[in-house]
Backbone as JSON Lines, residues from 0, in Angstrom:
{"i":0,"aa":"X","n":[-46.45,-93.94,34.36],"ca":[-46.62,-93.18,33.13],"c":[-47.02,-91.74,33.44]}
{"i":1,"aa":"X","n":[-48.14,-91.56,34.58],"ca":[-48.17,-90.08,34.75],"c":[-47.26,-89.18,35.31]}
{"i":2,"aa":"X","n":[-46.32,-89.91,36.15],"ca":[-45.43,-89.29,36.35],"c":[-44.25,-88.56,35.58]}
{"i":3,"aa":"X","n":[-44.07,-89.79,34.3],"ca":[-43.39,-89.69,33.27],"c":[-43.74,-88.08,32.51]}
{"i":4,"aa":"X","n":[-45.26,-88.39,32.72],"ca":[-45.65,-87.57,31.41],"c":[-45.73,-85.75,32.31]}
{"i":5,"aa":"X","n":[-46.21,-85.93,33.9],"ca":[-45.73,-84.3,34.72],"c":[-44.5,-84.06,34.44]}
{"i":6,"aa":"X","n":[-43.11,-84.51,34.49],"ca":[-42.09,-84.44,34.54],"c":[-41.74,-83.87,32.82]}
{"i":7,"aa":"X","n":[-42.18,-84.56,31.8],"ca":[-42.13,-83.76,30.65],"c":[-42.79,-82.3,30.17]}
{"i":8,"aa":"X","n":[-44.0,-82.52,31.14],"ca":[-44.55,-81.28,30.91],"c":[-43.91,-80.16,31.74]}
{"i":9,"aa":"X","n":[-43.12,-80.05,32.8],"ca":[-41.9,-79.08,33.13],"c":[-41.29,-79.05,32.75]}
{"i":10,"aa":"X","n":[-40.62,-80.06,32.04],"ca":[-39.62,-79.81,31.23],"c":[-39.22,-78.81,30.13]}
{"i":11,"aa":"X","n":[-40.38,-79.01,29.35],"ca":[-41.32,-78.07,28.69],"c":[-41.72,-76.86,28.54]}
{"i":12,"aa":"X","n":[-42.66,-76.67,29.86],"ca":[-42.69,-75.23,30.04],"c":[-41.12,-74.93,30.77]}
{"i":13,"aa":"X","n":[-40.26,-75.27,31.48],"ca":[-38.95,-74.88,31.51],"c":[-38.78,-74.32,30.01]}
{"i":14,"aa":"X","n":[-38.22,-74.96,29.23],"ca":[-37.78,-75.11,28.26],"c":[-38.6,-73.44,27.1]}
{"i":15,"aa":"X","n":[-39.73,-73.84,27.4],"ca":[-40.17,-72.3,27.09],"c":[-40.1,-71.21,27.27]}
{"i":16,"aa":"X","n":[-40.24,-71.42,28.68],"ca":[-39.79,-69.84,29.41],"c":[-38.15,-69.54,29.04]}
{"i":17,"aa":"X","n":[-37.2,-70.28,29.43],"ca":[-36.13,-70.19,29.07],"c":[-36.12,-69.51,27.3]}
{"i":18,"aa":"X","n":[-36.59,-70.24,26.93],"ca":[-36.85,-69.47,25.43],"c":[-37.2,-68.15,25.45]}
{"i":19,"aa":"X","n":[-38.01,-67.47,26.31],"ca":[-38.45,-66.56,26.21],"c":[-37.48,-65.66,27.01]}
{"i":20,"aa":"X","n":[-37.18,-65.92,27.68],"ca":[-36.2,-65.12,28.55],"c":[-35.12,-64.63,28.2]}
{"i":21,"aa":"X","n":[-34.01,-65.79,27.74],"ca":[-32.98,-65.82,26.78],"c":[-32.61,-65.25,25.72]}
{"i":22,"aa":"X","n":[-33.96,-64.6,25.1],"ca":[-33.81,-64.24,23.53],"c":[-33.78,-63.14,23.24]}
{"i":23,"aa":"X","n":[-33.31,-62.49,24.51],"ca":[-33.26,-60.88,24.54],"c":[-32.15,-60.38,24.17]}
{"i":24,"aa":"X","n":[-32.19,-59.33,22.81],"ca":[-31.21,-58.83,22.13],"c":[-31.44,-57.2,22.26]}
{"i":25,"aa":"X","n":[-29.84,-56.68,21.38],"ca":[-30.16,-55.67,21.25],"c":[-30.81,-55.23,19.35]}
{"i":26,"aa":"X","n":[-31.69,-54.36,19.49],"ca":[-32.4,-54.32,18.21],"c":[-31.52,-54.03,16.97]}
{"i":27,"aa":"X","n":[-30.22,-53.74,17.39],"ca":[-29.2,-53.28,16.02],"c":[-28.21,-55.26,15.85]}
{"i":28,"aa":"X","n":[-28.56,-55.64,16.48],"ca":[-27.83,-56.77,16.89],"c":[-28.23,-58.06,16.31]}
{"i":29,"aa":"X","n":[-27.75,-59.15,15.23],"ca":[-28.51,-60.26,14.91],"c":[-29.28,-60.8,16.45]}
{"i":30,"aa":"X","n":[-30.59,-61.18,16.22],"ca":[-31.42,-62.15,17.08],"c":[-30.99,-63.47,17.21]}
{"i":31,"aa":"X","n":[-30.38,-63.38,18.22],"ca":[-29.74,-65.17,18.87],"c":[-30.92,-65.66,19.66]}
{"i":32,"aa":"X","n":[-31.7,-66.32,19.74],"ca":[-32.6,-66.92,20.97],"c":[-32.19,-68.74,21.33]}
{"i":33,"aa":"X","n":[-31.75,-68.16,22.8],"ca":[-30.87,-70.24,23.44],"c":[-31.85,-70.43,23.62]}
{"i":34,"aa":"X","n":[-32.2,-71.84,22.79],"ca":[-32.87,-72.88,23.33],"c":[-32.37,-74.06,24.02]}
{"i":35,"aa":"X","n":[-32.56,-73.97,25.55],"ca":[-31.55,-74.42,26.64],"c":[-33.03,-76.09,27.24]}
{"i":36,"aa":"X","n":[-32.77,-77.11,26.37],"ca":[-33.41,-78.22,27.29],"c":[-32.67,-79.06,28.25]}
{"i":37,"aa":"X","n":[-33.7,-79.92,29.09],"ca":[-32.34,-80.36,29.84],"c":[-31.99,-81.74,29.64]}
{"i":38,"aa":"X","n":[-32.65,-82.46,28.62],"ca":[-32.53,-83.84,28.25],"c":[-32.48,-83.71,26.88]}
{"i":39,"aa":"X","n":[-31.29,-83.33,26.2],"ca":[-30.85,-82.91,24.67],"c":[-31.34,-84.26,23.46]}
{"i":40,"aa":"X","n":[-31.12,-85.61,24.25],"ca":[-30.67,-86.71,23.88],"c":[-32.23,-87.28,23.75]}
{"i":41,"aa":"X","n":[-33.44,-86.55,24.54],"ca":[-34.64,-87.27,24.12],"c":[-35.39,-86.79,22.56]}
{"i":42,"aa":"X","n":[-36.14,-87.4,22.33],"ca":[-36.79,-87.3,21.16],"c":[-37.62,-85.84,20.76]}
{"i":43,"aa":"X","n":[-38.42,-85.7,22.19],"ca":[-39.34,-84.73,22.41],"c":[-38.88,-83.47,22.26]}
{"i":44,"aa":"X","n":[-37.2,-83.22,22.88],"ca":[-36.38,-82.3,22.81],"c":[-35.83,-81.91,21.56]}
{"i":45,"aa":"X","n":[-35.71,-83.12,21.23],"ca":[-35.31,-83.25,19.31],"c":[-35.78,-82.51,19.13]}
{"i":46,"aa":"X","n":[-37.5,-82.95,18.72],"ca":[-38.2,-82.06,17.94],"c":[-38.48,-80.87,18.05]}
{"i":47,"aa":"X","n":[-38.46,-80.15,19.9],"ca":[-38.93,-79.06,19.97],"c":[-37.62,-78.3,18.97]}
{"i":48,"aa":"X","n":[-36.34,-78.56,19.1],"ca":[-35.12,-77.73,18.57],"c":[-35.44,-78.16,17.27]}
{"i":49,"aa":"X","n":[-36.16,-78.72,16.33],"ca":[-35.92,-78.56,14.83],"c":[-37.32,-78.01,14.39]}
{"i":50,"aa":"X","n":[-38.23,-77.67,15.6],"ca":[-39.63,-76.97,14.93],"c":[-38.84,-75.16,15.27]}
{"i":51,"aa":"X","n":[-38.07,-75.33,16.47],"ca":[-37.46,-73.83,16.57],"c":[-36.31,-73.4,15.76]}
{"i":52,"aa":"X","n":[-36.07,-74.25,15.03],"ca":[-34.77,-74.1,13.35],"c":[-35.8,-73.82,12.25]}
{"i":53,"aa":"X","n":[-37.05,-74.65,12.47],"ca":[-37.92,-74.14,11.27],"c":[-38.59,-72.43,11.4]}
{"i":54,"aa":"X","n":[-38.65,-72.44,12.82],"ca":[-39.64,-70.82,12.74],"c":[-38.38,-69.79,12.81]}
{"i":55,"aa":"X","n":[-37.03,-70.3,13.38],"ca":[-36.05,-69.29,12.49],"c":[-35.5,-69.13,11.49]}
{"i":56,"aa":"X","n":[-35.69,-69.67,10.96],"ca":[-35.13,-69.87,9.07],"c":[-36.75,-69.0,8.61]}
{"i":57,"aa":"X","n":[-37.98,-69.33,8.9],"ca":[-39.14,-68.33,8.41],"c":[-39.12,-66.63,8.93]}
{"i":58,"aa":"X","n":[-38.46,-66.56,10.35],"ca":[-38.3,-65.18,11.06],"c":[-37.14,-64.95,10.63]}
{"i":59,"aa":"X","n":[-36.4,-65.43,10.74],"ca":[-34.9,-64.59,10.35],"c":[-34.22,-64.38,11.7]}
{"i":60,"aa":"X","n":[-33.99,-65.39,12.52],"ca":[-33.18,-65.2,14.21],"c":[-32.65,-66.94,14.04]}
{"i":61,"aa":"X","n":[-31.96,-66.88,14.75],"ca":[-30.89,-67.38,14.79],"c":[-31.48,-68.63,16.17]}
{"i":62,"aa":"X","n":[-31.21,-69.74,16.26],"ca":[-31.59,-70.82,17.52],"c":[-30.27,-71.49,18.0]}
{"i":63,"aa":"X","n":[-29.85,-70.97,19.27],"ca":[-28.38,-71.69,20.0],"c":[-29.36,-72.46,20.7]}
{"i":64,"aa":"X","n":[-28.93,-74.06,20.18],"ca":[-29.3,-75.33,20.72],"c":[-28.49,-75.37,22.03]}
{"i":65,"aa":"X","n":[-28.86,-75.76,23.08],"ca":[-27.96,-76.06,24.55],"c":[-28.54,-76.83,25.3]}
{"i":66,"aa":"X","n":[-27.76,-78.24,25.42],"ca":[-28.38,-79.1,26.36],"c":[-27.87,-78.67,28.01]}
{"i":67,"aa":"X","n":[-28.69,-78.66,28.46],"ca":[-28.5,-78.35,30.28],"c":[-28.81,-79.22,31.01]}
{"i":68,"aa":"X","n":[-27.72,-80.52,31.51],"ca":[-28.68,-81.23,32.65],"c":[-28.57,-81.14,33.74]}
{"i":69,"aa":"X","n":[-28.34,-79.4,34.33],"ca":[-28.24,-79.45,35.65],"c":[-28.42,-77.6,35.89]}
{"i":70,"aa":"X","n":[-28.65,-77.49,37.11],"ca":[-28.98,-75.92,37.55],"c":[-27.89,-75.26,37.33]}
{"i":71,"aa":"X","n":[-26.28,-75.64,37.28],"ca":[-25.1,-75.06,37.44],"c":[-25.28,-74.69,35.76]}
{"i":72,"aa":"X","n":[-25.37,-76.12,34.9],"ca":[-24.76,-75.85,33.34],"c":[-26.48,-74.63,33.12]}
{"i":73,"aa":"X","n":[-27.41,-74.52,33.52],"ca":[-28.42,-73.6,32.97],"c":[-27.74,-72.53,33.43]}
{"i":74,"aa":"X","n":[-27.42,-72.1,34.34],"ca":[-26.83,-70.56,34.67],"c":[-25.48,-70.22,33.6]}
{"i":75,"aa":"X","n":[-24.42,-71.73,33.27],"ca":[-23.57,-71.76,32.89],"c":[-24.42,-70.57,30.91]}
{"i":76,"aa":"X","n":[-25.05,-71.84,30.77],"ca":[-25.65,-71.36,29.65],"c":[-26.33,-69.55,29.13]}
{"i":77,"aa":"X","n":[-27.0,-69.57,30.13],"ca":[-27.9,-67.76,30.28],"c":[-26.63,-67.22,30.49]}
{"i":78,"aa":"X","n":[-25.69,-67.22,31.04],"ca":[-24.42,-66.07,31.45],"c":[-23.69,-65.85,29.91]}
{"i":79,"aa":"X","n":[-23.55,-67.34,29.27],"ca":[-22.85,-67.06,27.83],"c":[-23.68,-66.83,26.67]}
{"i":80,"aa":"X","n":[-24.75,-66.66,26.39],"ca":[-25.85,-66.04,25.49],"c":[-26.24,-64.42,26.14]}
{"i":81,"aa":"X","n":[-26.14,-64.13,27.41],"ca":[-26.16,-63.01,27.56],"c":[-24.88,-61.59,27.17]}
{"i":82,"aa":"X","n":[-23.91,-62.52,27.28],"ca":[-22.45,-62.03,26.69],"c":[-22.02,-61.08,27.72]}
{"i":83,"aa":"X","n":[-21.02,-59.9,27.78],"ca":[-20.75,-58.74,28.55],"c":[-21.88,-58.18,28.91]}
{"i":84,"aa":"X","n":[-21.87,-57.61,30.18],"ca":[-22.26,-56.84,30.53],"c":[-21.6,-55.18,30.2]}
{"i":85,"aa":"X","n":[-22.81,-54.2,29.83],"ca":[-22.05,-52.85,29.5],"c":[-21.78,-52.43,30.91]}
């Protein structure tokens, strides 16, 4: 069980930082912020993506749900929310 429960808690702070990282726009530009977990299909993940649909529908930004279960599809993910490079 504790193992269970370290392994969620990276998940987690993954899952946060990625949030935070990701959500970088330009200020003339609608606010997209990916929320990139890597186990889409668990519960915990559920909820974090429908408490982050609730605080964007109150802010006014936008939440790209993205399940990632691997280091390739997370890069896959950050490269296509980042869009062109100028």
């Amino acid at each position: 069980m504790k193992n269970y429960c370290s392994i969620r808690t990276i998940c987690s702070a993954i899952s946060v930082v990625s949030l935070m990282f990701i959500g970088l726009a330009k200020a003339a530009d609608e606010v997209k912020i990916g929320f990139v977990v890597k186990q889409p299909e668990e519960p915990w993940f559920q909820d974090e993506w429908k408490f982050a649909e609730q605080a964007a529908k109150e802010k006014g930004f936008t939440v790209v749900k993205i399940g990632a279960v691997n280091g390739e599809k997370v890069a896959t993910a950050i490269d296509s929310l980042r869009g062109p490079r100028c």
